[in-house]
PQR file of N, CA, C, O and H, with PARSE charges and radii, in Angstrom:
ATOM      1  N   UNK A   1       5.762  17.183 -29.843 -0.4000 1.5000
ATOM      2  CA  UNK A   1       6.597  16.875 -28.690 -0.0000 2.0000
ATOM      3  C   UNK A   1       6.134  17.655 -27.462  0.5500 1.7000
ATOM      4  O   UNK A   1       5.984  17.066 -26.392 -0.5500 1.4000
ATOM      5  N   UNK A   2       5.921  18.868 -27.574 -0.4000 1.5000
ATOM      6  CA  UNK A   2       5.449  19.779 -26.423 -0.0000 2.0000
ATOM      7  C   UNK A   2       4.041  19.335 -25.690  0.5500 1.7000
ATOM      8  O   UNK A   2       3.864  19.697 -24.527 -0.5500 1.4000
ATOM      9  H   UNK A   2       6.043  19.347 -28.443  0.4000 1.0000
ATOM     10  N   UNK A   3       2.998  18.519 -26.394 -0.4000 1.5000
ATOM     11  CA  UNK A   3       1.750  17.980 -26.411 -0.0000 2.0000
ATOM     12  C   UNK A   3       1.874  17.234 -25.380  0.5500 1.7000
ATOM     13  O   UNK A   3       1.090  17.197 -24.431 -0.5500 1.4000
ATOM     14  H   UNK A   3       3.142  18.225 -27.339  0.4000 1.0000
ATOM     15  N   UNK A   4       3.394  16.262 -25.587 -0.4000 1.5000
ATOM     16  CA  UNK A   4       3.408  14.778 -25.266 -0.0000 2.0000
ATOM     17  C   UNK A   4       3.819  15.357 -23.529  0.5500 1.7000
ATOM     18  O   UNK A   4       3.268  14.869 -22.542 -0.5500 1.4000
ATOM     19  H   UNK A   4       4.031  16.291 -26.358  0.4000 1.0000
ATOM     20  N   UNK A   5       5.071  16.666 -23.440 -0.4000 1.5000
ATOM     21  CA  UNK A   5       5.189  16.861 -22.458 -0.0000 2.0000
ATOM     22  C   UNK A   5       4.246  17.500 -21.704  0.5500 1.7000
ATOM     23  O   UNK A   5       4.419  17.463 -20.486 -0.5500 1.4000
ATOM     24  H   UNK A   5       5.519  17.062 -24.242  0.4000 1.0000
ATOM     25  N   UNK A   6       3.568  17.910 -22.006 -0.4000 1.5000
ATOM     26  CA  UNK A   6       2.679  18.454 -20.913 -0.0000 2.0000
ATOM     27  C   UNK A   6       1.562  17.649 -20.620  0.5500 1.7000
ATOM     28  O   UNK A   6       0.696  18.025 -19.830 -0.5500 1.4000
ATOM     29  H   UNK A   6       3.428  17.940 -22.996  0.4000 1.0000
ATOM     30  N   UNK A   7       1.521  16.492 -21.243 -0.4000 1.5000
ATOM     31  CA  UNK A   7       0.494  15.533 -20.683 -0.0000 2.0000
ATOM     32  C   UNK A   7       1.310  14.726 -19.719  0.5500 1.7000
ATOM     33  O   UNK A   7       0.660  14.090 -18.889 -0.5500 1.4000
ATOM     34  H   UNK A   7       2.224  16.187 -21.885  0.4000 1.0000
ATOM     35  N   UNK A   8       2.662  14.633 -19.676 -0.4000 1.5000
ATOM     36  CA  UNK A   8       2.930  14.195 -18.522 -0.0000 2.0000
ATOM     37  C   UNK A   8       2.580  14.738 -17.392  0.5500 1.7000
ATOM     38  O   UNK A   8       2.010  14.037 -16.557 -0.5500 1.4000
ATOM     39  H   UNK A   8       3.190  15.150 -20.350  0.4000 1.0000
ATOM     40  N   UNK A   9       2.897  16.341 -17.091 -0.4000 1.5000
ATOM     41  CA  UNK A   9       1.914  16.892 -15.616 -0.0000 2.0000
ATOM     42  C   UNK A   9       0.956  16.119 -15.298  0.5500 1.7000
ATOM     43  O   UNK A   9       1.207  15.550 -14.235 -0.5500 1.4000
ATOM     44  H   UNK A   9       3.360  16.910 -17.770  0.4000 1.0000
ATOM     45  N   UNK A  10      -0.224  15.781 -15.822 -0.4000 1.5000
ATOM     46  CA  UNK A  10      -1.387  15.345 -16.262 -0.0000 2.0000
ATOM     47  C   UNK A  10      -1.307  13.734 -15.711  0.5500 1.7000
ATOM     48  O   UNK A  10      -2.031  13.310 -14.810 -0.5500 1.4000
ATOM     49  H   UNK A  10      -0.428  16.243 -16.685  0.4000 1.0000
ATOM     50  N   UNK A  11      -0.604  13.171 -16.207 -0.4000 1.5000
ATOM     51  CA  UNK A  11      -0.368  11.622 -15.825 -0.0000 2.0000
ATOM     52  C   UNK A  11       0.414  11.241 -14.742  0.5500 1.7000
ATOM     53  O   UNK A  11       0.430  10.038 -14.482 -0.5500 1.4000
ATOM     54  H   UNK A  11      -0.017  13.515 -16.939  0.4000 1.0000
ATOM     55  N   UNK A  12       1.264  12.229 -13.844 -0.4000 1.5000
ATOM     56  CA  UNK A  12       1.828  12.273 -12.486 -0.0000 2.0000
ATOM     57  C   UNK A  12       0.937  12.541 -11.619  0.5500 1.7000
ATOM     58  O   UNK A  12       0.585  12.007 -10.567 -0.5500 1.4000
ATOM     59  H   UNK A  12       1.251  13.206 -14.055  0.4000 1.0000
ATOM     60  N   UNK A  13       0.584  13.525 -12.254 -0.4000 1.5000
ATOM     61  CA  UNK A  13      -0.819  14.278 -11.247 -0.0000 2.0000
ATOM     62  C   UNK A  13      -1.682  12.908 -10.803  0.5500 1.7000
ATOM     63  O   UNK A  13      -1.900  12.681  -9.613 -0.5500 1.4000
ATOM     64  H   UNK A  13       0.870  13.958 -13.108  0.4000 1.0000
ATOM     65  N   UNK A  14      -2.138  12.046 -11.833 -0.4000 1.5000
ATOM     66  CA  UNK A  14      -3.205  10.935 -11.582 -0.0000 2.0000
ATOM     67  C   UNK A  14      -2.302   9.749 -10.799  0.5500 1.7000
ATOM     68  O   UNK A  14      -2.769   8.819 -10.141 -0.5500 1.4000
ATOM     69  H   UNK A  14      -1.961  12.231 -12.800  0.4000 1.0000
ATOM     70  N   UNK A  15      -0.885  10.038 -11.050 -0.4000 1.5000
ATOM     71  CA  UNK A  15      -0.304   8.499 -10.237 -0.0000 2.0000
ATOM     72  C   UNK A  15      -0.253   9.174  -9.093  0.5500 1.7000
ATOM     73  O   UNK A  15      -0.455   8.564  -8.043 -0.5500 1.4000
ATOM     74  H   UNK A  15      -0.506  10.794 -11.584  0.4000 1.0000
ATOM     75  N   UNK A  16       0.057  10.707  -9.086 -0.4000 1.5000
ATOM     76  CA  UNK A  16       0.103  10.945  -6.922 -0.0000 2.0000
ATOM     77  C   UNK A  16      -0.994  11.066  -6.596  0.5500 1.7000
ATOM     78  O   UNK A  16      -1.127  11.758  -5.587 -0.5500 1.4000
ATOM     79  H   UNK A  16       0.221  11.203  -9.939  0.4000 1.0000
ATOM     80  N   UNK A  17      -1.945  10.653  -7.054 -0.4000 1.5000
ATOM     81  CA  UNK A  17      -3.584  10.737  -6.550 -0.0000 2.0000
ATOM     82  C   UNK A  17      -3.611   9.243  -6.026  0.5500 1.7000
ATOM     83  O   UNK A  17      -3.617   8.866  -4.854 -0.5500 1.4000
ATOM     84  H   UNK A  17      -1.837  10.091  -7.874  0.4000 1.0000
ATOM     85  N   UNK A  18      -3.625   8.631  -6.964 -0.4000 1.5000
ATOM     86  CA  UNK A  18      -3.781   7.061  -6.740 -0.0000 2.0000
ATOM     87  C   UNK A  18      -2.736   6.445  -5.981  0.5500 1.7000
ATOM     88  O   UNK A  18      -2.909   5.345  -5.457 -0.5500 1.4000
ATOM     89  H   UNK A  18      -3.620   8.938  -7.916  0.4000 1.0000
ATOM     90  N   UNK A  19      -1.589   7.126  -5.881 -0.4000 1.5000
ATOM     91  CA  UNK A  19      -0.449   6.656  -4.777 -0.0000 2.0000
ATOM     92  C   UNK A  19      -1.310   7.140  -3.271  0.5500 1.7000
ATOM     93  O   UNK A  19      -1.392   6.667  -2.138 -0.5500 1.4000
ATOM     94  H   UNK A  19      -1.448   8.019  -6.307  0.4000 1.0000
ATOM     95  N   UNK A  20      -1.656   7.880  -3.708 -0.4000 1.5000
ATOM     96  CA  UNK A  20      -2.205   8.639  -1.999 -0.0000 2.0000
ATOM     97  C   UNK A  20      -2.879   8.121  -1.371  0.5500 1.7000
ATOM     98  O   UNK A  20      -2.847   8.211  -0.144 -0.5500 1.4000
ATOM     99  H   UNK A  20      -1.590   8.265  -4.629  0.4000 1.0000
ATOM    100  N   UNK A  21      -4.175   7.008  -2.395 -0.4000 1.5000
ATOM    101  CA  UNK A  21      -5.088   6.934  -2.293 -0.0000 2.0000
ATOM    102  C   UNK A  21      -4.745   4.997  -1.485  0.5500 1.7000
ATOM    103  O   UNK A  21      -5.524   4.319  -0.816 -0.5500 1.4000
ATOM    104  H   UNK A  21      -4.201   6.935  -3.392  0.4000 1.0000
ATOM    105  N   UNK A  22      -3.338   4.672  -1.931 -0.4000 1.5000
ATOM    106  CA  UNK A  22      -3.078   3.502  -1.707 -0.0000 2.0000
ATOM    107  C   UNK A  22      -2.382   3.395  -0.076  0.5500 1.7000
ATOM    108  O   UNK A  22      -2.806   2.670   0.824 -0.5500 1.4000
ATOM    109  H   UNK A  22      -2.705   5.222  -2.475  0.4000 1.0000
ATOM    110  N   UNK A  23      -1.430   4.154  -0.017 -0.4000 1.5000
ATOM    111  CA  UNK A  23      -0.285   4.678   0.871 -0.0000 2.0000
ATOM    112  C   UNK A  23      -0.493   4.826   2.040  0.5500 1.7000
ATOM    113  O   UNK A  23       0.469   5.160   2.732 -0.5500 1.4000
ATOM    114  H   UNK A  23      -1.085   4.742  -0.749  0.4000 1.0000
ATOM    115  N   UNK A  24      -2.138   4.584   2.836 -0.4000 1.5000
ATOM    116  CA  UNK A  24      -2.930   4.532   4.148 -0.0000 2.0000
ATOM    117  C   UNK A  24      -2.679   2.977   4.866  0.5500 1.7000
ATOM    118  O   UNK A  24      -2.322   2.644   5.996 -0.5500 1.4000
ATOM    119  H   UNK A  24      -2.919   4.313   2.274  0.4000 1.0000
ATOM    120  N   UNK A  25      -3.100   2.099   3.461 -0.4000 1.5000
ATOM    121  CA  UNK A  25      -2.943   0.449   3.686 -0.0000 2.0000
ATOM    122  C   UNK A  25      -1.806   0.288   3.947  0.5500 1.7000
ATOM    123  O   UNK A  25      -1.736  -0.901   4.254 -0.5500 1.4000
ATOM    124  H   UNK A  25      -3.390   2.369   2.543  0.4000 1.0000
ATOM    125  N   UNK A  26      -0.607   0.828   4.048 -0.4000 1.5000
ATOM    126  CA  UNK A  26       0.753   0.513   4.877 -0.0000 2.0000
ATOM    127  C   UNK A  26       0.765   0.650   5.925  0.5500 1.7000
ATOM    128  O   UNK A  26       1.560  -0.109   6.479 -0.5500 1.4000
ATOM    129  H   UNK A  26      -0.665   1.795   3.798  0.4000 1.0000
ATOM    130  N   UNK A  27       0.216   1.325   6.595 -0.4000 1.5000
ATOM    131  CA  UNK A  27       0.155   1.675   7.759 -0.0000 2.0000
ATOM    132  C   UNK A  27      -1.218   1.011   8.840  0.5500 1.7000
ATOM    133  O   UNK A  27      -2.411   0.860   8.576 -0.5500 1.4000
ATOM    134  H   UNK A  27      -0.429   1.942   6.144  0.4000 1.0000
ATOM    135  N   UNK A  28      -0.545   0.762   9.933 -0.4000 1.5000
ATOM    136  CA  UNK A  28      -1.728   0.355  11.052 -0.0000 2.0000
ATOM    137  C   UNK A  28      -2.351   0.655  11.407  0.5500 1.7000
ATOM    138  O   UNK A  28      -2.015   1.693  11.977 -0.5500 1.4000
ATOM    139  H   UNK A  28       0.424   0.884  10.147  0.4000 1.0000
ATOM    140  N   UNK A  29      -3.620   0.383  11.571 -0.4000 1.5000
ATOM    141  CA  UNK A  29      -4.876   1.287  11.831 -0.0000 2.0000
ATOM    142  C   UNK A  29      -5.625   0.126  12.802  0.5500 1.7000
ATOM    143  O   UNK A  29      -5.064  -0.782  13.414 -0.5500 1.4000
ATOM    144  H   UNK A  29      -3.893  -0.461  11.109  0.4000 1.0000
ATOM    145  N   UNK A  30      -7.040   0.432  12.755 -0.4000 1.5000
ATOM    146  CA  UNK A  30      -7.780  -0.548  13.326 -0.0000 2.0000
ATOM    147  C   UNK A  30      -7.869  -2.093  13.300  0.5500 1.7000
ATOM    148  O   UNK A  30      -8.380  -2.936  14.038 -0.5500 1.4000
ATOM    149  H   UNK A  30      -7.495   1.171  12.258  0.4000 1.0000
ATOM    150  N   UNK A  31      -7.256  -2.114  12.300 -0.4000 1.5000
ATOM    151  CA  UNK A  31      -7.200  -3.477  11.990 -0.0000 2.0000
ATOM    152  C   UNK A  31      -7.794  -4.131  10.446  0.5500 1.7000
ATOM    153  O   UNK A  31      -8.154  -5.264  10.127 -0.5500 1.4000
ATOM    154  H   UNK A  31      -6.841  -1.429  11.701  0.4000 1.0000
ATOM    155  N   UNK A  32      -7.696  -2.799   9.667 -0.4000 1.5000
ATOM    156  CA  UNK A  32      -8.371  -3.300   8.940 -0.0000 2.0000
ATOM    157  C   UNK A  32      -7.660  -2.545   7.553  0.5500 1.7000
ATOM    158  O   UNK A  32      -8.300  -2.190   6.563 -0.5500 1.4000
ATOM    159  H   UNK A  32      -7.403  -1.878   9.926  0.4000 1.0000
ATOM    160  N   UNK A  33      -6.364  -2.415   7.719 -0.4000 1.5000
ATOM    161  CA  UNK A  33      -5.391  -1.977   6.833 -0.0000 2.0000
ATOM    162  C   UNK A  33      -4.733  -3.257   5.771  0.5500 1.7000
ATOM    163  O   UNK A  33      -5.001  -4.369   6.226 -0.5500 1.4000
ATOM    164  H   UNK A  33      -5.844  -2.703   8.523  0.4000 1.0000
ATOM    165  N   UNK A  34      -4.146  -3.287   4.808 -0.4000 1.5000
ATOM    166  CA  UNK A  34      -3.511  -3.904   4.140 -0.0000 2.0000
ATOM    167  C   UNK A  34      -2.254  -4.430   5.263  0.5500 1.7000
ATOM    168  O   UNK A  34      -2.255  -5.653   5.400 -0.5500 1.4000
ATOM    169  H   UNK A  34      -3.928  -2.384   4.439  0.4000 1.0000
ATOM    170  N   UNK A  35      -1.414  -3.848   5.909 -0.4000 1.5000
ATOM    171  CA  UNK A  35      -0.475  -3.500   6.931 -0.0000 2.0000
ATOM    172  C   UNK A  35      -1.178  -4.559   8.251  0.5500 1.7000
ATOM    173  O   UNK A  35      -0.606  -5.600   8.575 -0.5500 1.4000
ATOM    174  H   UNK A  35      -1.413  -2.854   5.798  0.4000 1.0000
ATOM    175  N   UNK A  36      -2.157  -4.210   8.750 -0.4000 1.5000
ATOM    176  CA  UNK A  36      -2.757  -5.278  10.024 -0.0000 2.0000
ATOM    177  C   UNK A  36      -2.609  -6.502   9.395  0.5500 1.7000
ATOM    178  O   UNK A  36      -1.870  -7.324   9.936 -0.5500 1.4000
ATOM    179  H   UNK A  36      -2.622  -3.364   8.487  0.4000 1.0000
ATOM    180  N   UNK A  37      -3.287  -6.846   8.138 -0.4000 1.5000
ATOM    181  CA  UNK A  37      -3.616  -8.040   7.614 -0.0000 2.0000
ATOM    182  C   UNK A  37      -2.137  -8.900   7.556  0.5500 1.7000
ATOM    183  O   UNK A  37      -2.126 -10.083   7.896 -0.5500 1.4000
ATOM    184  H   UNK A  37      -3.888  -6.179   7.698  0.4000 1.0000
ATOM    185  N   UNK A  38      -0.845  -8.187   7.080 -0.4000 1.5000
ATOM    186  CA  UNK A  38       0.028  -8.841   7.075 -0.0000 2.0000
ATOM    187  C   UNK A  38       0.783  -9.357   8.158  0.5500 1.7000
ATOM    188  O   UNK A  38       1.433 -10.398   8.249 -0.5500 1.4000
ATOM    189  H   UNK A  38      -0.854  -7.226   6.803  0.4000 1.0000
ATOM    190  N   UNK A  39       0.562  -8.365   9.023 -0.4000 1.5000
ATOM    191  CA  UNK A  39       1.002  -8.502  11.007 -0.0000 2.0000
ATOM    192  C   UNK A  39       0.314  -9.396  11.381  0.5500 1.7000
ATOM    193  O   UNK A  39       1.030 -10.358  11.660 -0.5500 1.4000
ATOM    194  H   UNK A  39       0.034  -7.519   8.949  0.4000 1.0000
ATOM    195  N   UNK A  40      -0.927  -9.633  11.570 -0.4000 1.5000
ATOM    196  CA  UNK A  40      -1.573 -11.121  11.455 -0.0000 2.0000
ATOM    197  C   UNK A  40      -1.054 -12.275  10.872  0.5500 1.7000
ATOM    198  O   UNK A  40      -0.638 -13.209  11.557 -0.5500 1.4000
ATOM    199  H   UNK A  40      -1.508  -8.852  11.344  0.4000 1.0000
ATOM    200  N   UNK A  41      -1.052 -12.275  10.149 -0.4000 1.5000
ATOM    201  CA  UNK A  41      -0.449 -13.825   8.653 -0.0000 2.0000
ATOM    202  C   UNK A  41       0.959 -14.048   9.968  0.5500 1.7000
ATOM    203  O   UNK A  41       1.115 -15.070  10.637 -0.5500 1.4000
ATOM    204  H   UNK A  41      -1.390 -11.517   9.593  0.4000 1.0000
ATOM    205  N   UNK A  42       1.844 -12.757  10.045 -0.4000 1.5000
ATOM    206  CA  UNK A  42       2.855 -13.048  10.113 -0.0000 2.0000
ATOM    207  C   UNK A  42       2.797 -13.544  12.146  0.5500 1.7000
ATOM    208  O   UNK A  42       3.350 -14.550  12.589 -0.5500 1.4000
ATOM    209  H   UNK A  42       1.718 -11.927   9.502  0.4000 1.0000
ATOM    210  N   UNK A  43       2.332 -12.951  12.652 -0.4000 1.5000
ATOM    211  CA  UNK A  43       2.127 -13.718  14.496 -0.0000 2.0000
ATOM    212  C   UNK A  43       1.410 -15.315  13.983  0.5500 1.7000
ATOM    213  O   UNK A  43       1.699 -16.355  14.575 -0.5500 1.4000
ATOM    214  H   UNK A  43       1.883 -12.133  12.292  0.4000 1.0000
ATOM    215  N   UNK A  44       0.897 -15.290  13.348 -0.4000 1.5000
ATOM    216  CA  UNK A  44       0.379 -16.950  13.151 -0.0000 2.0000
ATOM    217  C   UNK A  44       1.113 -17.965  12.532  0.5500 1.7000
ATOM    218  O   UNK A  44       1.140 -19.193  12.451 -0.5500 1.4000
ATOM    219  H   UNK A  44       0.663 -14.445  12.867  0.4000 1.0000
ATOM    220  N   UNK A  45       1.614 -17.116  12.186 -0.4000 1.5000
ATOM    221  CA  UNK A  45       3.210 -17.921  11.386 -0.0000 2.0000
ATOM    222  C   UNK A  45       4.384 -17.825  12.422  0.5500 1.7000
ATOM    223  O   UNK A  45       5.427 -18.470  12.530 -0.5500 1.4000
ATOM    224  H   UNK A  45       1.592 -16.119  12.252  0.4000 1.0000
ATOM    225  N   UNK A  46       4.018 -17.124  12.913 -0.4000 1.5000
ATOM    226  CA  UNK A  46       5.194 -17.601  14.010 -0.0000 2.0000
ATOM    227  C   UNK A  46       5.023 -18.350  15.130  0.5500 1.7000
ATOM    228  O   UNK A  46       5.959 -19.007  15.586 -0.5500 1.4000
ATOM    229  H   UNK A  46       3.171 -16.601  12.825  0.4000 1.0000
ATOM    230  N   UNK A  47       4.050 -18.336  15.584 -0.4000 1.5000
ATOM    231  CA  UNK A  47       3.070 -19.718  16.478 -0.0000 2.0000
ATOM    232  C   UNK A  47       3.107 -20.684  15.822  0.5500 1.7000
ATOM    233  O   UNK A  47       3.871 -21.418  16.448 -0.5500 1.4000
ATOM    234  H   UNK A  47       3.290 -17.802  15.214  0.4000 1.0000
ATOM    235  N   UNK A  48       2.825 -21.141  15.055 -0.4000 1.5000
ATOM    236  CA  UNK A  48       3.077 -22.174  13.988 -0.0000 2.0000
ATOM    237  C   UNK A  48       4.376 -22.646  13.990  0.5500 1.7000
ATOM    238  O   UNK A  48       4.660 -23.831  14.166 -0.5500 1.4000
ATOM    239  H   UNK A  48       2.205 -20.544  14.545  0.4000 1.0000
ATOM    240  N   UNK A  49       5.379 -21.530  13.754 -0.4000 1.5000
ATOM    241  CA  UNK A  49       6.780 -22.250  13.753 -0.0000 2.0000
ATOM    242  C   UNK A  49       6.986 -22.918  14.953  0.5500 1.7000
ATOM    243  O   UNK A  49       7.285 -24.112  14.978 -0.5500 1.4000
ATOM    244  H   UNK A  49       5.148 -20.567  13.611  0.4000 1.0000
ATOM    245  N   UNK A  50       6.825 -22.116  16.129 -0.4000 1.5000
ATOM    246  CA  UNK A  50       6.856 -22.586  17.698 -0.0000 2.0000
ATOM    247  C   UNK A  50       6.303 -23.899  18.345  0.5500 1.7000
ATOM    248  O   UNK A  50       6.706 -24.533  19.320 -0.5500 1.4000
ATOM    249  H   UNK A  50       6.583 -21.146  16.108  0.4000 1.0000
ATOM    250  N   UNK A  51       5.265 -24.105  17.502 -0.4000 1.5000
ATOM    251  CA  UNK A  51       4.617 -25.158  17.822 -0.0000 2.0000
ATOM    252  C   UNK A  51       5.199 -26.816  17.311  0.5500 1.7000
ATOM    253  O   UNK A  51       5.596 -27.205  16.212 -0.5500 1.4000
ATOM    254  H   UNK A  51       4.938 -23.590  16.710  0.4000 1.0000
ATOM    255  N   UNK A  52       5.073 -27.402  18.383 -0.4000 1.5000
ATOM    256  CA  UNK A  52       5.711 -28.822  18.503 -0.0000 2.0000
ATOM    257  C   UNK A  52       5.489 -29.470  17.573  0.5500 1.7000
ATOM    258  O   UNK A  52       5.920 -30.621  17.505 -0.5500 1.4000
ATOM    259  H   UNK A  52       4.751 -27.086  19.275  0.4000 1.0000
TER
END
């Protein structure tokens, strides 16, 4: 049991790495974020709605 818990440290440790590593693409940058890409989709979709 003690094994199992302390490999959890171990396996948080690797998800706040890989969270960290994700958690940039939310945010706006040059244009070339996960975050821009959706702000895009979404102004063209709204021209679209607007349109006759």
């Amino acid at each position: 049991m003690m094994e199992w818990l302390c490999g959890i440290d171990d396996r948080l440790g690797a998800l706040n790495a890989r969270g960290g590593a994700i958690e940039p693409e939310f945010n706006p940058n040059s244009g070339s974020s996960l975050r821009d890409a959706i702000n895009r989709v979404d102004a063209r979709t709204a021209r679209l709605d607007k349109a006759p």
